[in-house]
N, C-alpha and C positions, 0 to 999 in steps of 0.2 A: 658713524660707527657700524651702522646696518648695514649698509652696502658694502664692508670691507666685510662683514662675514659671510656674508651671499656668496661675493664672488669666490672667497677661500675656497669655501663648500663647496662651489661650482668644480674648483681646482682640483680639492680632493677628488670629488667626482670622475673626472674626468682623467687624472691619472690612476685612480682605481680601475678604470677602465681600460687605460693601456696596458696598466699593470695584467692583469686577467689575459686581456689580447697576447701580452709577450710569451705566458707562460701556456697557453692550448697551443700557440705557435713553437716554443720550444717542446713541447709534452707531443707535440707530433711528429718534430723531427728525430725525436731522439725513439719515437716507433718505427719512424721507416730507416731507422741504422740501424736499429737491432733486427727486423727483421732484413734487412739485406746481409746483417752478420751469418743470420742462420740461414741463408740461403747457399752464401759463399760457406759454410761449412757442412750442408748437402752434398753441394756439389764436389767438395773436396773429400767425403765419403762413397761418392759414385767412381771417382779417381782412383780414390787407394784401391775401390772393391774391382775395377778394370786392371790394376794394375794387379793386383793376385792373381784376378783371374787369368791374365797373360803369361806370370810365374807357372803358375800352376803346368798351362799346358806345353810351358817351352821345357818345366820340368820332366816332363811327359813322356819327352821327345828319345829315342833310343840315342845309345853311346856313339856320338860321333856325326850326330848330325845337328848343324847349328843353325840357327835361326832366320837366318836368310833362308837359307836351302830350302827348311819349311815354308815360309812365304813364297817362295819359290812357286814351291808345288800350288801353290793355291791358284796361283794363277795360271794357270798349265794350258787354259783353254786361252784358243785365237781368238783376235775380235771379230766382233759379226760383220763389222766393215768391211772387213780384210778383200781384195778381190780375186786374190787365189788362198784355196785352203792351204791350210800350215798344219804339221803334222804337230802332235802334243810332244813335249820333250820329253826323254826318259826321265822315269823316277829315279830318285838317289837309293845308294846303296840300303836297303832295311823298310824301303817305303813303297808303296804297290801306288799305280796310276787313279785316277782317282776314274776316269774317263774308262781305265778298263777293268776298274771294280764295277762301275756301273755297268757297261755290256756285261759280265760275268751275270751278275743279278739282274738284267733281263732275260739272256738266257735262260737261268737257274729255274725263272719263273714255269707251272706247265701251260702250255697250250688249252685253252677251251676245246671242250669235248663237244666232237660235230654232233648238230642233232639230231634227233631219228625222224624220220620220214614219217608226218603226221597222216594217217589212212585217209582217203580222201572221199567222201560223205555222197550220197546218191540217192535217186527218188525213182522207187520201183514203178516201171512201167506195163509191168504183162495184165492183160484182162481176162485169161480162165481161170488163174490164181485167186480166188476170189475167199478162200480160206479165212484170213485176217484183213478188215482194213482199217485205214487210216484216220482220225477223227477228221469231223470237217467242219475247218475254219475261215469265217470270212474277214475280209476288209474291205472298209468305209472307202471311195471314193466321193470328194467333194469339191463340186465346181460351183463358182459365181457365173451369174447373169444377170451383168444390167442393162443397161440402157431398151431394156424391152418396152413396148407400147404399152401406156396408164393404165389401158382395160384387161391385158394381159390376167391371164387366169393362172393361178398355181398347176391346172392341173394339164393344160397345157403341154406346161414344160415338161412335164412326165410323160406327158404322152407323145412328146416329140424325143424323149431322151429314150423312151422304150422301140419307138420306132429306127433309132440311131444304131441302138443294141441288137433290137429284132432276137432271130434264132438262134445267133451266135454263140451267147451266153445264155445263162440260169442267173436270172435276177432273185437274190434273194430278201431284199428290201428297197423302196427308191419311195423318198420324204423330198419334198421343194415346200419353201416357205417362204414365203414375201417379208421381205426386210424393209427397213423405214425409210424411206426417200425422202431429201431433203425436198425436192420439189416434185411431189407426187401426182401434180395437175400435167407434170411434161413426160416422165417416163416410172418405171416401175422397174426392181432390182428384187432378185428373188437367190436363195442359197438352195441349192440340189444335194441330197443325197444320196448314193444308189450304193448296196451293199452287196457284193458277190463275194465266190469263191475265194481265195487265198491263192490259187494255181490261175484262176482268170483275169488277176490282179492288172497286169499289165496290159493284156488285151483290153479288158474294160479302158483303161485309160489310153487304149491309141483310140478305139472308136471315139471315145467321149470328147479327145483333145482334137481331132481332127477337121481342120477348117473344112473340109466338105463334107464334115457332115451333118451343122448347122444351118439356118435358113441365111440366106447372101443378107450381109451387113450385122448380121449379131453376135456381140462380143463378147466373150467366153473367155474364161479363165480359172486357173483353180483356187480352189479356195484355202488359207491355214489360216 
């Protein structure tokens, strides 16, 4: 008698379980037909509202000219393919080109106004003028030097860099500074500064750049 009511139970069980299974199974298809209903009734509201809007503008259209004719004109223009140009066809009676409304409104557009002739900027040169002058500003020129000799001295390089310069210019400051060598037992690398004029700017930098006018085999470069 206990084993027939186990396995009942079991039974019940077991189609309480399909039962629940049938009904999330139909409880979800009956969500994806409703919302495919309101999909298909979007899109049948995007229709009616293209279809007014088409009403609207064939109602638009002046007395006597029908709906083709407007299509017509829309496409007025050749393809790009095309391998000889085609001229646009005339517009119909009551309707302007669409191709020569647009030249019109380029035209109509004005012209950019030429610009005027910006004064062109100068650096007085007369020496009895001596009335007003100018303030004076320098800049920093900065070159590397490595691969110098271990014992190589800071002040050296200055006094080979002042020798390079000589009379030429007005040196108005010049710093060299020994930088950290990875193997400072084989050579020594050192940063120069030499600060002049703002007008002897470029001169300083041909003497200082110029391979003869460092010692044969040392290599120079500038520094950022």
């Amino acid at each position: 008698m206990l084993p027939n009511l186990k396995q009942a139970l079991n039974c019940l069980i077991l189609a309480d379980s399909l039962l629940h299974q049938f009904l999330s199974k139909k409880q979800e298809l009956a969500y994806k037909v409703i919302s495919e209903v309101w999909e298909m009734k979007h899109l049948q509201n995007k229709v009616s509202q293209v279809q007014a809007e088409v009403e609207n503008m064939c109602a638009q259209l002046p007395c006597g000219a029908s709906k083709a004719t407007y299509l017509n004109e829309l496409d007025e223009f050749p393809p790009l393919s095309a391998a000889n140009p085609v001229a646009a066809p005339t517009a119909a009676a009551g309707h302007g080109s669409f191709a020569l409304k647009a030249t019109e409104l380029r035209a109509s557009v004005p012209k950019s106004l030429p610009r005027k002739a910006q004064p062109k900027s100068l650096t007085g040169s007369s020496t009895p003028n001596t009335v007003v002058s100018s303030a004076i500003t320098t800049r920093q020129i900065e070159v590397f030097v490595p691969r110098l000799h271990p014992h190589s001295k800071t002040a050296k390089v200055e006094d080979c860099a002042r020798c390079i310069i000589g009379d030429k210019l007005e040196v108005a400051e010049m710093h060299c500074e020994k930088l950290k060598a990875r193997y400072e037992h084989l050579y020594m690398s050192c940063h120069l500064q030499v600060r002049v004029k703002s007008a002897d700017m470029k001169c300083a930098l041909d003497l200082l750049m110029h391979r003869e006018s460092w010692p044969q085999g040392l290599f120079v470069k500038r520094f950022f």
